[in-house]
N, C-alpha and C positions, 0 to 999 in steps of 0.2 A: 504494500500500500504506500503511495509518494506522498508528496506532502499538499497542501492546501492546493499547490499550482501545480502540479504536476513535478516537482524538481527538489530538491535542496533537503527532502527530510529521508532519512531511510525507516522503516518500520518490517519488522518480521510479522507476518503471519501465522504464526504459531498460534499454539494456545494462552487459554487466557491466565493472570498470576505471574506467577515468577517467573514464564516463560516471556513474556511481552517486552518486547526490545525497541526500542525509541530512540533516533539520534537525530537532533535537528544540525544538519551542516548548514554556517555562517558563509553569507557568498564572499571568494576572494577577489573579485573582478577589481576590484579598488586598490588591493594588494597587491598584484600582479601586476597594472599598468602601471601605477607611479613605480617600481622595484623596474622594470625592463625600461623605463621614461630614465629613470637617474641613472641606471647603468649606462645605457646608452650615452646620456651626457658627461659621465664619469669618462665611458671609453674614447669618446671623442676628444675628451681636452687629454687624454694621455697622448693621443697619437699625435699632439700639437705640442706638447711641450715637453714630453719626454725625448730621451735620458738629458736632458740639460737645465732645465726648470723641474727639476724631481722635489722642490720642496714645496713650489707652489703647489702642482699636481697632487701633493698628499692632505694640501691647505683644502683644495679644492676636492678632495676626497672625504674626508671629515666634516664639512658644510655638508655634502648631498647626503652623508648618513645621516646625521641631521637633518634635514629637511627630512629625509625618507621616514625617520621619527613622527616627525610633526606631522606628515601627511597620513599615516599611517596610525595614528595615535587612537581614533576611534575605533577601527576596525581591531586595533588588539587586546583594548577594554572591551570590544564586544566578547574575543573568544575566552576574556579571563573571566568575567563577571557573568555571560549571558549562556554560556553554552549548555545546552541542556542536553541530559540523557537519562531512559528511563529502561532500567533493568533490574533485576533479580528482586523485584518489589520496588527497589527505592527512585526515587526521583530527584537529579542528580543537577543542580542550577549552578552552574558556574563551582565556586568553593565552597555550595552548602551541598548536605543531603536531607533528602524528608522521606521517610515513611511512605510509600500512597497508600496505607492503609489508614492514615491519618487525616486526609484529604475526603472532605464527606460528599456522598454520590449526590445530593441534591445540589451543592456547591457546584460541582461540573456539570449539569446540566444547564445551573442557570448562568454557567460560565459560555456556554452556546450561543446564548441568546442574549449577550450582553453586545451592546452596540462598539463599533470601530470608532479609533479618532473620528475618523471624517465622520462617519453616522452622527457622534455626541456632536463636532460641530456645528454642523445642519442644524441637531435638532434644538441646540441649546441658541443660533441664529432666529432661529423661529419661534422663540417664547418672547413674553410680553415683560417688561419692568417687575412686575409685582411677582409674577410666577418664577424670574431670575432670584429675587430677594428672598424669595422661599426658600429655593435650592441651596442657595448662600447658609443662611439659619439653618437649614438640615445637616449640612455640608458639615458645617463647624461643630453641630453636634454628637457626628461621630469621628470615632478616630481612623485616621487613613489607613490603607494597606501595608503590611512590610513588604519592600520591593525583595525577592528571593535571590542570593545570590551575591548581592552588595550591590553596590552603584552608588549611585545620586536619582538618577531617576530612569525613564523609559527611554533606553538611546535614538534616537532620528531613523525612522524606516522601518520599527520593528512594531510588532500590535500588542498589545496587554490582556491578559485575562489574571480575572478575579477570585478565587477559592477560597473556602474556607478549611480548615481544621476541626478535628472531630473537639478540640479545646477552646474555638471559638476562635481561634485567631484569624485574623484576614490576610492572604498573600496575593503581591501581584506580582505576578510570573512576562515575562516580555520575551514575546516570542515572534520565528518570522510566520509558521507555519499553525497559524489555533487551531483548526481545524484537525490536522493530525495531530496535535499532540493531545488534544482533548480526547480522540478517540483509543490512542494510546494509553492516558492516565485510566480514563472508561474501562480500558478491558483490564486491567489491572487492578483495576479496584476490585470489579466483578468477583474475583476471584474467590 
């Protein structure tokens, strides 16, 4: 079974329980271009200023690692913080693990049917002053999600889902793929 779009998540079809295997892969496409973009630029000032300028050449080696850092900086909190995998029970978020037996089945159901960014903006677009003040007040009267895994918050491109613990706690998990991973945690739970 692939993942929400057809790509990027692998899932085993096995049985359900400690057999149910879940790995969502983070896209490298961002990785990959800048790394072959600065080699590139790296190989090129060697073929201009080597062996006779070898210390600028190294000056100018250490700036593109650099840069290659900076450019790459989001894409490698994705795979430290957000990478998820779900095997032999446990559900596996970046440097946390959880139980899925801990993870209540009604939680993942109505983590299905929880709306995308874009759906909440729409629809929070489309309310009135007094029904926004509402949200606000309700807002504030519970306490937020723990984001699973570490971070700061939901990184750029990725979608959230909502769950609870059989202990009441709230977690938001950020994911590329809801869909399969929801069906994942699902047959895992099942068990």
């Amino acid at each position: 079974m692939g993942g929400a779009d057809g790509s990027g998540a692998g899932t085993s079809t096995a049985s359900y329980g400690q057999a149910v295997v879940y790995e969502e892969k983070l896209p490298r496409r961002w990785t990959i271009v800048t790394t072959v973009v600065l080699a590139a630029w790296v190989a090129y000032q060697a073929s201009i200023l080597l062996p006779e300028d070898s210390a600028v050449w190294f000056v100018i080696l250490g700036f593109s690692g650099l840069i290659a850092l900076v450019f790459n900086a989001v894409p490698i909190s994705k795979r430290i913080y957000n990478r998820i995998h779900v095997r032999s029970g446990q559900l596996a978020v970046g440097r946390e693990t959880i139980p899925v037996e801990s993870l209540t089945v009604d939680s993942l159901r109505e983590a299905r049917d929880q709306p995308t960014d874009a759906e909440w903006a729409a629809s929070l677009a489309s309310r009135s002053c007094e029904e926004l003040a509402e949200l606000r007040r309700r807002s504030r009267a519970t306490k937020p999600p723990r984001i699973v895994g570490g971070g700061w918050s939901v990184p750029t491109g990725m979608d959230q889902i909502v769950v609870e613990t059989t202990q009441g706690e709230s977690l938001l998990i950020a994911t590329h793929h809801r869909g399969a991973l929801l069906d994942a945690l699902m047959r895992a739970r099942q068990a």
